[in-house]
Steps between C-alpha positions, in 0.01 A plus 500: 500500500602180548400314882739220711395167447390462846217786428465416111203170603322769726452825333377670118730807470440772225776711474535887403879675605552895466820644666375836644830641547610528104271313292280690271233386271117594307707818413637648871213308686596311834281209606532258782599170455217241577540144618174328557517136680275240416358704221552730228397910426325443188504919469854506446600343157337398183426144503595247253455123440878409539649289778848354528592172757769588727716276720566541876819457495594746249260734508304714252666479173384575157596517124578840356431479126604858412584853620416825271474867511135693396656544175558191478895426520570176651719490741534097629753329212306138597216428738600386848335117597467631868566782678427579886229727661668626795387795704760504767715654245536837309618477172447283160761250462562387061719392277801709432337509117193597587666777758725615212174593247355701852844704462426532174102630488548739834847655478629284792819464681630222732714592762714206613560659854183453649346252250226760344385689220532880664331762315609867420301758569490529155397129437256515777317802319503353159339205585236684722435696159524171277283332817530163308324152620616192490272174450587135673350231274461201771425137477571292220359578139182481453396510847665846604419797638619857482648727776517823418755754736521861371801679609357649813619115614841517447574880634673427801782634723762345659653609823794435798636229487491424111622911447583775718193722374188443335484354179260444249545112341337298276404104706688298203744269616710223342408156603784243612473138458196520276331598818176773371294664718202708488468726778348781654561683281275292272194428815462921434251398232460149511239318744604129611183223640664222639294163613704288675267259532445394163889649394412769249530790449405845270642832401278772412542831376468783779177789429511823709117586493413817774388448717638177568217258648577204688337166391672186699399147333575238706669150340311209599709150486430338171270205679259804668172425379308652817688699762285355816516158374734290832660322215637784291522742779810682427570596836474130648838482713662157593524391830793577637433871392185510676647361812826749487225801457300340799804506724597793398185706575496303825843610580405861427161486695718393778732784505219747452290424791879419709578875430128611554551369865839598593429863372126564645389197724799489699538892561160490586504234753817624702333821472175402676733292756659835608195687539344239694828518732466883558139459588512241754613643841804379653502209810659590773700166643681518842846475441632212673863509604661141425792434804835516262847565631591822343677459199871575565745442253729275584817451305592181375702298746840455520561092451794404689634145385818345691752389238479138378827288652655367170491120585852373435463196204548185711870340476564120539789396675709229276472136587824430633613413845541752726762452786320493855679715760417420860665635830662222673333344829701536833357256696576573935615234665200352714520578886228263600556239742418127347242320602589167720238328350597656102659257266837547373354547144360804566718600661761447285281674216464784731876554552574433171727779357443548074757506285618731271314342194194408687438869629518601092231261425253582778314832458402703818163343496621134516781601754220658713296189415832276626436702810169497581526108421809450727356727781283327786233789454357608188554901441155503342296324786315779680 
């Protein structure tokens, strides 16, 4: 199995894949897949001396040198320089050569409409009679290593949606774009230790002693001289992960004992409250009567406004002259007796009699004015 490269600086991973549901292998016998973090099962696989480099950004790859049959047909026209470990998918993805001598050795058919070699009944029961295994020669000669899958490996069914009923197939598939895969198909028998650390990696050989007894071997980083030691201590964090994990226990310890009150403290408290308030006897007060009008209802007033007198807008009279009309004066002829001692001129002025064009000019005012004037007495004098 191959880790993200955000995990692959942090964790060892040894990887063993079995799919329960179809997969058979060690002749009808299931086992559970192990994945051991950190470490490796030393119990599951026979070791060897063989490790491969690997890059992160590509993943586990490795050289295929050759594929054969236990009777020793080959069945890969020219080795492969690298081809994929990949357990997140089913079948074995190689050449269309090499896929063409598998037709050839086991009888096989491809079926173009769902991409697989299906299997008669027939088919299926000749090669469970034949029962023939199949060796992967990895790595790159002389340093290789042999896989070994007997045909317990490749018995498989396929189901809805690939066919309407269950069909027995055999993993094979044709590669496209020079894109090979092994997959889990191959992991039944083949057991992957990956360091991340230093970037290798190994393939073993799978063993199926019984009982199978667990032996976990832990990978130590390549400068681990002494485990305790503060300056190779594996588990030394940096900083800001030991502050994140500080705040984040805080925050928990915070909402622990926040829930620890609210669900027993607080129940607890009102609970004593209310027991203490049935206990205590009740006070009698005098009730004391506070002098308020009754409280009628009283609908809301009626608010009687007089209209508003619409102000006419002011109008200015033009600037021309505007004819004066006056009543004319009728002055009585006097009936006082003159003075011996008066002087003719006042007299005179006092019998004068106006013309026509003199009564237009004067105004009542200065005619009673020419009266008052010409009269012996003032009108006004009290």
């Amino acid at each position: 199995m191959f880790l993200p490269a955000f995990l692959s600086h942090r964790f060892k991973t040894i990887f063993f894949c079995d799919d329960l549901a179809n997969q058979k292998f060690s002749g009808l016998q299931k086992v559970l897949g192990s994945l051991v973090l950190g470490g490796y099962d030393s119990s599951r696989f026979v070791k060897n001396n063989l490790s491969f480099s690997f890059d992160l950004d590509t993943g586990l790859a490795i050289g295929l040198e050759a594929i054969t049959t236990g009777t020793g047909q080959a069945l890969l026209p020219a080795p492969i320089e690298a081809i994929s470990l990949d357990s997140t998918l089913p079948y074995i993805y190689l050449p269309t050569e090499a896929c063409t001598q598998f037709e050839t050795a086991f009888n096989l058919t491809w079926n173009d409409t769902v991409q697989l070699y299906l299997l008669t009944d027939a088919q299926h029961s000749a090669l469970e009679t034949q029962n023939p295994s199949i060796t992967f020669q990895l790595g790159t000669f002389p340093n290789t290593v042999d896989i070994t899958l007997p045909y317990a490996a490749f018995d498989l069914n396929a189901s809805w949606p690939l066919v309407s009923t269950t069909t027995p197939y055999f993993p094979l598939r044709r590669a496209v774009n020079n894109t090979y895969v092994l997959g889990r198909t191959f992991f039944q028998e083949a057991y992957v230790v990956t360091d991340y650390e230093t970037g290798s990696f190994s393939v073993s050989q799978c063993q199926w002693d019984n009982p199978l007894t667990q032996n976990i071997i832990t990978i130590l980083p390549p400068n681990a001289t002494n485990s305790t030691s503060p300056a190779t201590n594996p588990h030394n964090l940096p900083t800001g992960a030991v502050a994140g994990i500080s705040l984040g226990a805080v925050a928990i310890i915070l909402v622990v004992i926040s829930l620890f009150y609210l669900c027993h403290f607080r129940p607890r408290r009102e609970r004593q409250r209310a027991a203490e308030l049935e206990a205590k006897p009740p006070v009698h007060q005098e009730t004391i009567l506070k002098p308020e009008m009754a409280d009628t209802s009283v609908a809301s007033p009626v608010v009687y406004e007089a209209d508003g007198i619409k102000i006419p807008v002011p109008v200015e009279m033009d600037d021309g002259e505007r004819p004066i009309y006056e009543l004319p004066a009728r002055e009585a002829a006097a009936s006082e007796i003159n003075s011996v001692n008066e002087p003719r001129e006042i007299i005179e002025r006092r019998n004068h009699v106006f013309s026509k064009a003199e009564k237009e000019v004067l105004s009542p005012v200065s005619a009673l004015f020419s009266k008052q004037m010409f009269s012996p007495v003032s009108a006004f004098t009290p």
